[in-house]
VOPAGU-2260 file (C-alpha; in pm, 1 decimal, decimal comma):
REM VOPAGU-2260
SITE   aa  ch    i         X         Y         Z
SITE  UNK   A    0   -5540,7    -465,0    1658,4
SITE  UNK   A    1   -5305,0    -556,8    1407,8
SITE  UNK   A    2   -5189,6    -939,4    1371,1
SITE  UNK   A    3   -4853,4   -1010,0    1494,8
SITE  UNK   A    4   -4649,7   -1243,0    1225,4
SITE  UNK   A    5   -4386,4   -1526,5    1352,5
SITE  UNK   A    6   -4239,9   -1841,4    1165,8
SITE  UNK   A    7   -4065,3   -2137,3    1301,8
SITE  UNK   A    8   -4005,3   -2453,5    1173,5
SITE  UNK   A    9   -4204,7   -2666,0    1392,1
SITE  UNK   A   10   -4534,8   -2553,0    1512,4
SITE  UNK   A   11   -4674,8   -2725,0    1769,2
SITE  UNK   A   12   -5074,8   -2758,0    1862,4
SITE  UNK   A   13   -5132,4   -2830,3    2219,6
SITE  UNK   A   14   -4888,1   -2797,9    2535,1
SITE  UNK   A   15   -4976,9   -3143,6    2727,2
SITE  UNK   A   16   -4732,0   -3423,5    2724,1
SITE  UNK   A   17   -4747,7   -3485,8    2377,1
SITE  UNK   A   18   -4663,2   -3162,8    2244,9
SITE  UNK   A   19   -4413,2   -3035,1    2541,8
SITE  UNK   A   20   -4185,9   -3396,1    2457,0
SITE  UNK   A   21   -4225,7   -3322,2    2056,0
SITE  UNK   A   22   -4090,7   -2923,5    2152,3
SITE  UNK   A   23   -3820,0   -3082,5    2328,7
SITE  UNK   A   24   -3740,0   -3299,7    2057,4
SITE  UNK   A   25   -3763,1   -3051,3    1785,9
SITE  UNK   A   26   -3585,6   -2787,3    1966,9
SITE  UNK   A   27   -3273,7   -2985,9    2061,3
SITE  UNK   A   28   -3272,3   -3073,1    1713,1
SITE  UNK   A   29   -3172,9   -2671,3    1644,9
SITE  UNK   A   30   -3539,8   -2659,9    1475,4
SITE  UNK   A   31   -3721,3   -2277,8    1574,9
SITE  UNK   A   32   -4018,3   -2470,7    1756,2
SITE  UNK   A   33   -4345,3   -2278,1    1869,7
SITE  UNK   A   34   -4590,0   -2445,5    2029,2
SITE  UNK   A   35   -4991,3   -2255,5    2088,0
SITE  UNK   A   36   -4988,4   -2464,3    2403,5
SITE  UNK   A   37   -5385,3   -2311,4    2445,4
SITE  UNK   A   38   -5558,6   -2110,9    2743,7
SITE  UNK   A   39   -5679,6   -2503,0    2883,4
SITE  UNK   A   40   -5374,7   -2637,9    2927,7
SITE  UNK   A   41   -5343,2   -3031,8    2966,1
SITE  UNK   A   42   -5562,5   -3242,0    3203,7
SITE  UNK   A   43   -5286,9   -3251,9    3390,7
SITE  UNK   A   44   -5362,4   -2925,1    3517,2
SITE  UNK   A   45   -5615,9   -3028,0    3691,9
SITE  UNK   A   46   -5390,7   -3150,9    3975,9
SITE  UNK   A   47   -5404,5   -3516,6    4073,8
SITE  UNK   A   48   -5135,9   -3795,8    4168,6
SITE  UNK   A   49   -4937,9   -3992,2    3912,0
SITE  UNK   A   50   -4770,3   -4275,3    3982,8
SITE  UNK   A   51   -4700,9   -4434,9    3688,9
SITE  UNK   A   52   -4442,0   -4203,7    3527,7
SITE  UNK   A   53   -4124,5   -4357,2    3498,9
SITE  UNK   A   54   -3846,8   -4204,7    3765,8
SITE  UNK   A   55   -4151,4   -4083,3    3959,4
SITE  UNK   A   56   -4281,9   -4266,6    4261,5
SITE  UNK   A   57   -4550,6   -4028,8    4291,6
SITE  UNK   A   58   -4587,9   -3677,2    4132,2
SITE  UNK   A   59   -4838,9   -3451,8    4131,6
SITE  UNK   A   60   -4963,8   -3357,7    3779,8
SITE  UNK   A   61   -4927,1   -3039,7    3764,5
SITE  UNK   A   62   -4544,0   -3068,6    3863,1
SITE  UNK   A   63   -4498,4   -3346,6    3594,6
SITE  UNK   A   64   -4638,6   -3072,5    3323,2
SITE  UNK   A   65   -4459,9   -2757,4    3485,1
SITE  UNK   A   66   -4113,9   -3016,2    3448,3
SITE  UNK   A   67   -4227,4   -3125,8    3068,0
SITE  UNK   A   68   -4242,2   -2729,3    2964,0
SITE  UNK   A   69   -3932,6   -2619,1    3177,7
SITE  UNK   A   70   -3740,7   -2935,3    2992,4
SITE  UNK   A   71   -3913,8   -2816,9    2665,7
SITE  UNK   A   72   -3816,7   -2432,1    2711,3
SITE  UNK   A   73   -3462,5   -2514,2    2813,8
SITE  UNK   A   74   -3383,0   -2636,3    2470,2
SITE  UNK   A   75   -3525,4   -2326,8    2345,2
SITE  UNK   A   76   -3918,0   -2370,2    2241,2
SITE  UNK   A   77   -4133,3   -2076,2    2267,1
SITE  UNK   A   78   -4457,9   -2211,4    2476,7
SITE  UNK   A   79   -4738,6   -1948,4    2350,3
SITE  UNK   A   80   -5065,1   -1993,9    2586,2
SITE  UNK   A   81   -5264,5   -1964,9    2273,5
SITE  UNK   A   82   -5537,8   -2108,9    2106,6
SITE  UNK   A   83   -5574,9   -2165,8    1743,2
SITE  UNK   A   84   -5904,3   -2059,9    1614,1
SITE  UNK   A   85   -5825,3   -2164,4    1278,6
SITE  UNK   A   86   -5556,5   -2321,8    1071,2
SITE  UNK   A   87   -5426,9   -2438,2     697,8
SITE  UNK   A   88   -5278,0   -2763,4     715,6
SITE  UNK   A   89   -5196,9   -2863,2     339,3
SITE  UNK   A   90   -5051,5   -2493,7     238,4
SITE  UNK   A   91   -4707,2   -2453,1     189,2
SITE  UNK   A   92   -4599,2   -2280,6     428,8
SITE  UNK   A   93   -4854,5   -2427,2     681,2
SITE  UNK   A   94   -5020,9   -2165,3     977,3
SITE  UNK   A   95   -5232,8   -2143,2    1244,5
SITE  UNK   A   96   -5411,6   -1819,1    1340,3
SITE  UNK   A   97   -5441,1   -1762,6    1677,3
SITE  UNK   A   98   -5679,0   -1404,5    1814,5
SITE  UNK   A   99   -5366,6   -1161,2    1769,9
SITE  UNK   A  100   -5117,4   -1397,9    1586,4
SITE  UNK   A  101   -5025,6   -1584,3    1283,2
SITE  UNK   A  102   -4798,8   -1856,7    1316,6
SITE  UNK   A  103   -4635,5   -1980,2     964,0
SITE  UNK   A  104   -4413,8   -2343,9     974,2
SITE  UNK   A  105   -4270,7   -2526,4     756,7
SITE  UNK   A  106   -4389,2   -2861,9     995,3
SITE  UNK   A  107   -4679,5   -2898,3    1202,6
SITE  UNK   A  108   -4769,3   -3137,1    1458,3
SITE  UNK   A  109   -5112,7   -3159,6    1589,8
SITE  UNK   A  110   -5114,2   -3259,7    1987,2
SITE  UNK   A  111   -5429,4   -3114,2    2157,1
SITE  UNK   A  112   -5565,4   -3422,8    2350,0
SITE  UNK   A  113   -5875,0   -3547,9    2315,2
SITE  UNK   A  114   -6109,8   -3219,2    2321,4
SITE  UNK   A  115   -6491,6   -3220,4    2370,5
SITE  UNK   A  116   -6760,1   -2965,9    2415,9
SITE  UNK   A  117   -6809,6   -2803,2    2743,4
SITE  UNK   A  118   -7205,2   -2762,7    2678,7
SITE  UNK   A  119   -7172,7   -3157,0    2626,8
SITE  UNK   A  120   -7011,0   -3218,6    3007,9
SITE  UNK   A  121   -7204,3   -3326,3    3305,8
SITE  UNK   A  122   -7289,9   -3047,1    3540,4
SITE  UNK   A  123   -7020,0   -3122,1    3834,6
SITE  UNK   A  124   -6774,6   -3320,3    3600,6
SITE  UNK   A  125   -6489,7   -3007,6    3562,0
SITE  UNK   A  126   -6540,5   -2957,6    3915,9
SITE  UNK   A  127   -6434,4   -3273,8    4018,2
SITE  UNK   A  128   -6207,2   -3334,4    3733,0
SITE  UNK   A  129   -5875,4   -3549,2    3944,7
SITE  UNK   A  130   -6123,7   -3568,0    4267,7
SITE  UNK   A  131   -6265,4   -3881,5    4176,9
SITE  UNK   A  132   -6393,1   -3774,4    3773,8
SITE  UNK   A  133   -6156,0   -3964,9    3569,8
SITE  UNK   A  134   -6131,5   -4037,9    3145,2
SITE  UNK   A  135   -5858,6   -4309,2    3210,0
SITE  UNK   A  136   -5942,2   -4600,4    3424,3
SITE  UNK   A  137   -5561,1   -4774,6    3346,7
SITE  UNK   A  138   -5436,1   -4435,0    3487,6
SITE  UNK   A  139   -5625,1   -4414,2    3798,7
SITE  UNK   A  140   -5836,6   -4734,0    3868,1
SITE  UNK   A  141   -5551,0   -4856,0    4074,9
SITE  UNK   A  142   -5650,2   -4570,3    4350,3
SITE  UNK   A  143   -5999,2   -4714,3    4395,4
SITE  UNK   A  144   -5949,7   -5124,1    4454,6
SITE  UNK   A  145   -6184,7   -5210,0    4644,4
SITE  UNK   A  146   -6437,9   -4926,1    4615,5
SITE  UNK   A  147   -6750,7   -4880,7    4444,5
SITE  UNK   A  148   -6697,4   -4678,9    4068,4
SITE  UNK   A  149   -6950,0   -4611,6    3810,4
SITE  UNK   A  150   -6870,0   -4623,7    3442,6
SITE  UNK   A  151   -7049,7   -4406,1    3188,2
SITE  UNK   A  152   -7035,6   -4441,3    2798,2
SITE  UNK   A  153   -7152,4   -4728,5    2531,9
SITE  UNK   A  154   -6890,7   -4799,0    2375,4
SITE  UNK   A  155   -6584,3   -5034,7    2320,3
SITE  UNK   A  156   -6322,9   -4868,1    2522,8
SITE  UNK   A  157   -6577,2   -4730,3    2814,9
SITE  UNK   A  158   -6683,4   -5187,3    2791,9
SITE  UNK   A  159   -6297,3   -5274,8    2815,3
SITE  UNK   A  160   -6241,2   -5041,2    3114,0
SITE  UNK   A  161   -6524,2   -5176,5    3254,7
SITE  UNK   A  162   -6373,7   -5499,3    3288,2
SITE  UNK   A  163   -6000,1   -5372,1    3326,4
SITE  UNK   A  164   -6160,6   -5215,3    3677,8
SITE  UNK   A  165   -6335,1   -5510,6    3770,0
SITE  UNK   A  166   -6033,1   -5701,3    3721,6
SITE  UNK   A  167   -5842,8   -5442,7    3948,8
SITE  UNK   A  168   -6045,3   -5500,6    4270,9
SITE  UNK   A  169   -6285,0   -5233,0    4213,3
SITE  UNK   A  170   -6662,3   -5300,2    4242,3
SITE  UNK   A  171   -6767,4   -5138,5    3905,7
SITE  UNK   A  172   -7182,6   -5029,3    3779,9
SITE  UNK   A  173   -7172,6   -4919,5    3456,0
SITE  UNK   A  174   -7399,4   -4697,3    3309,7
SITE  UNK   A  175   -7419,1   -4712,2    2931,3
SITE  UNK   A  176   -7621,1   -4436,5    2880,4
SITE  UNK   A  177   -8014,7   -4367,6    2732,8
SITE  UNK   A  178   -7977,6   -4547,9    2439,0
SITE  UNK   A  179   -8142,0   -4856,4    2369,0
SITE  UNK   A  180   -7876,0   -5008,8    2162,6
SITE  UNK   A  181   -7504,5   -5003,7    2277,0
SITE  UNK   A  182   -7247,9   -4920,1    2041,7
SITE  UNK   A  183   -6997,2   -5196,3    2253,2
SITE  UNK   A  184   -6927,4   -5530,7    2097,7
SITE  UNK   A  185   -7205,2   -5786,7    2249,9
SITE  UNK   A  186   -6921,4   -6046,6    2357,3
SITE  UNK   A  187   -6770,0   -5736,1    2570,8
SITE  UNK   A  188   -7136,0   -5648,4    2679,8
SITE  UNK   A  189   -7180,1   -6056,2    2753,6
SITE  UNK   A  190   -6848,7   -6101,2    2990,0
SITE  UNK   A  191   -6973,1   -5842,7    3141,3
SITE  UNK   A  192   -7255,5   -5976,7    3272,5
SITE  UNK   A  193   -7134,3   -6296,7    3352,4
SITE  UNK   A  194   -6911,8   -6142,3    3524,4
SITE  UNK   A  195   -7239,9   -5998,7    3767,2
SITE  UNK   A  196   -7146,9   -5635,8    3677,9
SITE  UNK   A  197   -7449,3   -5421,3    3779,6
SITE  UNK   A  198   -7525,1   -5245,4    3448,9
SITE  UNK   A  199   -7779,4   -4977,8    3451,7
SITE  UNK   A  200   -7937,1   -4924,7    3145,4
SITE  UNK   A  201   -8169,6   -4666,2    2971,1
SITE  UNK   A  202   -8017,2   -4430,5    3218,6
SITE  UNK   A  203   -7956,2   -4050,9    3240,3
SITE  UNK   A  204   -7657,8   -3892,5    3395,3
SITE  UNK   A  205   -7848,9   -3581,4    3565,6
SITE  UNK   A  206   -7530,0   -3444,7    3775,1
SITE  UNK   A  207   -7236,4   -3507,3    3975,6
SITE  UNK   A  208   -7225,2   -3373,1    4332,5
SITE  UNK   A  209   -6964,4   -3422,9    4667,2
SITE  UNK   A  210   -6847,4   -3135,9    4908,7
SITE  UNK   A  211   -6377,8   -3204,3    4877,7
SITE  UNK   A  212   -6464,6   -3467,4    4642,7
SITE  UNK   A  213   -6691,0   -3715,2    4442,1
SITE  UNK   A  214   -6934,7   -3802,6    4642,1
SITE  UNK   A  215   -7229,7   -3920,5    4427,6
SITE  UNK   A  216   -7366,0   -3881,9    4072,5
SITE  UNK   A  217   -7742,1   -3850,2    4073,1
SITE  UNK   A  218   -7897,3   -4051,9    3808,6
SITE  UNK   A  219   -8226,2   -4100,2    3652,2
SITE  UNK   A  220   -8417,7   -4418,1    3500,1
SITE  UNK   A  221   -8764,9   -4481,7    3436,7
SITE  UNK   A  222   -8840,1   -4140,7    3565,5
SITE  UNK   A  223   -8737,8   -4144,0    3879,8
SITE  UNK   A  224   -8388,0   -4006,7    4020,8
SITE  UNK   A  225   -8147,5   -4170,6    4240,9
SITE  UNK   A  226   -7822,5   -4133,3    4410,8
SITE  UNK   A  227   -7571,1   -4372,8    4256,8
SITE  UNK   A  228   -7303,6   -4376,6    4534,7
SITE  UNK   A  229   -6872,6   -4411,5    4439,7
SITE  UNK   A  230   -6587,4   -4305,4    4492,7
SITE  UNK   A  231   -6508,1   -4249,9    4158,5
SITE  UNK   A  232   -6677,9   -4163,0    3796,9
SITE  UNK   A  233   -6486,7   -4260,7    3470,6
SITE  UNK   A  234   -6645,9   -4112,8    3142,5
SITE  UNK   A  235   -6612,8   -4223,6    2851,3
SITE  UNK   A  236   -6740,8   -4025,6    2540,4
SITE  UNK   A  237   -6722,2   -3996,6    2196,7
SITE  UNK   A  238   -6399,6   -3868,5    2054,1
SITE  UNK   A  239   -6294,4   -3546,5    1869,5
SITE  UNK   A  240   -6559,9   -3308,4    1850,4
SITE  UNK   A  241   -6354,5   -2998,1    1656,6
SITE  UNK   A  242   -6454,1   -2908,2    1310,6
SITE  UNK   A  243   -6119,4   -2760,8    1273,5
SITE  UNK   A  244   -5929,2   -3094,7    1214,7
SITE  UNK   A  245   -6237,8   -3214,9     981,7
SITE  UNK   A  246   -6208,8   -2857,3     814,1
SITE  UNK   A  247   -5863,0   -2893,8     776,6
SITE  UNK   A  248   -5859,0   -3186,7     574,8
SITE  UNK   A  249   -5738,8   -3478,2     817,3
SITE  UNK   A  250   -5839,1   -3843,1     818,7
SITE  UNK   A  251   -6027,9   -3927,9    1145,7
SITE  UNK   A  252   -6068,3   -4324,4    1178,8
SITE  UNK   A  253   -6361,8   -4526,7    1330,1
SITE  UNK   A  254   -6284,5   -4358,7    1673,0
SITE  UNK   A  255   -6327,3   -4028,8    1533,9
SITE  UNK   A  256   -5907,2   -3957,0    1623,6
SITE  UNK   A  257   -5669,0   -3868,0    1392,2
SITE  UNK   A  258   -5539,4   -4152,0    1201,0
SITE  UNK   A  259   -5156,8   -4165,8    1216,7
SITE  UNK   A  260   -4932,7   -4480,0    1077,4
SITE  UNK   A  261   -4643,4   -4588,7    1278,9
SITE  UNK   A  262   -4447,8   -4260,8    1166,1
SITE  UNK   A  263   -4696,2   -4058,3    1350,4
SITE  UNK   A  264   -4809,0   -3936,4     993,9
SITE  UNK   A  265   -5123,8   -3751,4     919,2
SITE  UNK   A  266   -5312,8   -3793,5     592,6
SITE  UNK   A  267   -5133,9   -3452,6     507,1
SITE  UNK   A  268   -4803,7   -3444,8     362,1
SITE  UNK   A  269   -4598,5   -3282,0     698,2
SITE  UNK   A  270   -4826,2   -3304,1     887,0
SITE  UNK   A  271   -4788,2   -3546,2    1238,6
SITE  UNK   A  272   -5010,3   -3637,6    1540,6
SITE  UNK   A  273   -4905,6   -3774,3    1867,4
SITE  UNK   A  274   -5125,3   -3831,7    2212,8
SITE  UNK   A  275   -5456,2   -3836,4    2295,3
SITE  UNK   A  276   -5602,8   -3723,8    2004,1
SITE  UNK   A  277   -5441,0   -4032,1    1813,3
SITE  UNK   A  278   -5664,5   -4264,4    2075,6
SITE  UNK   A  279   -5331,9   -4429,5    2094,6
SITE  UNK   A  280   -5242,3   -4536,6    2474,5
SITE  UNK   A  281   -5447,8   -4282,2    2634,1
SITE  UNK   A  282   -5097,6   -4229,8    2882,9
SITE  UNK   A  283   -4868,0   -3957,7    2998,3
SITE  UNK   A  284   -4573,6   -4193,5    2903,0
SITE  UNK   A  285   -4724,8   -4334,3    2532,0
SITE  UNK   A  286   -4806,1   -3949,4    2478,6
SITE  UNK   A  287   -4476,7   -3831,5    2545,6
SITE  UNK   A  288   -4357,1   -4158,0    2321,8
SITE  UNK   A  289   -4542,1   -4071,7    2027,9
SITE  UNK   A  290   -4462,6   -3682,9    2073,4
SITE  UNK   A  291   -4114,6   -3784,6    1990,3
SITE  UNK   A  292   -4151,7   -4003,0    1751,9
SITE  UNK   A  293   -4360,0   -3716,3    1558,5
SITE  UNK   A  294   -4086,5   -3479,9    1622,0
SITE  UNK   A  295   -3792,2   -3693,0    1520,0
SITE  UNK   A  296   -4022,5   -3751,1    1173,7
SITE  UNK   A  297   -4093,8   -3360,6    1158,0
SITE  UNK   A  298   -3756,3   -3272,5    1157,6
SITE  UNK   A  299   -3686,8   -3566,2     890,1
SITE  UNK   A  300   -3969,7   -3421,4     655,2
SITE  UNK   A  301   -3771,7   -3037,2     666,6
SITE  UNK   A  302   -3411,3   -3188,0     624,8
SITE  UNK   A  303   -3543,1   -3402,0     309,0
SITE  UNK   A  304   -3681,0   -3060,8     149,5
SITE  UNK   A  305   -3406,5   -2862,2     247,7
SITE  UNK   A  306   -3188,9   -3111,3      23,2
């Protein structure tokens, strides 16, 4: 089957809140803006409450993405449900090749979250994805005060959240992993225990089980398994794991995210970042902020060469 050719001036990677605000932007603008919003979609797919979305009291998350694209579309973005399997990023004109199309641009702003490999998730962890598996304990530790959560993942921001739950009311264990050495900063690792956080170390994360929702997440230390009971699981991992933005030629910093300056600027000349996959706030609402901010520069970068 043939390829199918299209060009626009602002091509957009990813369709979660990041990329839906930047198509809103760069549409209203007057800019021809496609965005390969991907076959995954958003976490916000997965269907869970938000309530801390400006205007909304409480929305379900799926609503709050179905409103971004209807918002985005209205000002005239085609929303492909595409994935690119492969892309230039410092040609002139820039593309991304999806399985039957090739999208050329003049402007390209990368938004796909924070992606990881499915082979690398823990067996139950899509299934329960919004029922009590979280990646954001700012976004949803307020649901659990008072209830028992585990926290898995060694490293700075999985140690913060630690202590950002504690502080919320919830009774946090965290399990660091089966390293011996933890990647988190030892005064983080230090509060933390003075703080009489149960910390379970040298510990395997076999699988995460409930019937509706998280129930438990069977663990195993020493050899031996056992049933680590909460209400909630928040995992923290490592960051980007897609060869196609090393392969492309972007600068990933110590988080392994693309590094942007205030601009929303990539390492490549016209090329911009916003959400997740910045490691910026890790929110629907700083996604959406730096979204527009990378569309408002995009559409800067093509009036400057157009004069």
């Amino acid at each position: 089957m043939a390829i199918k050719n299209l060009t626009a001036d602002v091509l957009i990677i990813g369709g979660g809140p990041a990329g839906l605000t930047a198509a809103l932007y760069a549409a209203r603008s007057g800019r021809k803006t496609i965005v390969l919003a991907g076959r995954g979609a958003s976490r916000l797919s997965a269907g869970y409450t938000v309530e801390n979305y400006p205007g909304f009291l409480s929305i379900d998350s799926r609503e709050l993405l179905m409103k971004f694209r209807e918002h985005a579309q209205h000002f005239g973005a085609e929303i492909l449900n595409a994935d690119a399997i492969d892309f230039s990023l410092d040609t002139d004109p820039k593309y991304a090749v999806t399985r039957d199309l090739m999208v050329q641009a003049g402007t390209v702003i990368v938004a796909t979250g924070k992606p990881f490999l499915k082979e690398k998730m823990i067996p139950g962890e899509e299934r329960f994805l919004g029922l009590g598996v979280s990646y954001c304990a700012t976004c949803d530790g307020p649901f659990y005060r008072g209830q028992r959560v585990g926290v898995w993942g060694d490293t700075e921001d999985a140690a913060d959240d630690v202590l950002a739950l504690d502080q919320s009311g919830c009774r946090v264990t965290w399990v660091p992993g089966e390293k011996n050495v933890l990647r988190a900063p030892s005064h983080l690792v230090e509060t933390i225990a003075k703080r009489n956080i149960p910390i379970s170390f040298k510990t395997k994360v076999k699988e995460i089980v409930g019937e509706e929702r998280l129930e438990k997440v069977i663990i195993e230390r020493e050899g031996r398994e056992e049933a680590l009971e909460v209400a909630a699981f928040f995992i923290f991992r490592d960051g980007l794991n897609s060869p196609l933005l090393l392969k492309a030629g972007l600068n990933l910093d110590h988080k392994q995210c693309i590094a942007v300056d205030r601009s929303q600027s990539t390492s490549l000349e016209g090329v911009f970042a916003a959400g997740d996959v910045t490691c910026g706030g890790m929110q629907i609402i700083t996604a959406c902020g730096e979204g527009g901010v990378a569309a408002m520069r995009a559409v800067q970068y093509l009036r400057k060469r157009e004069t």
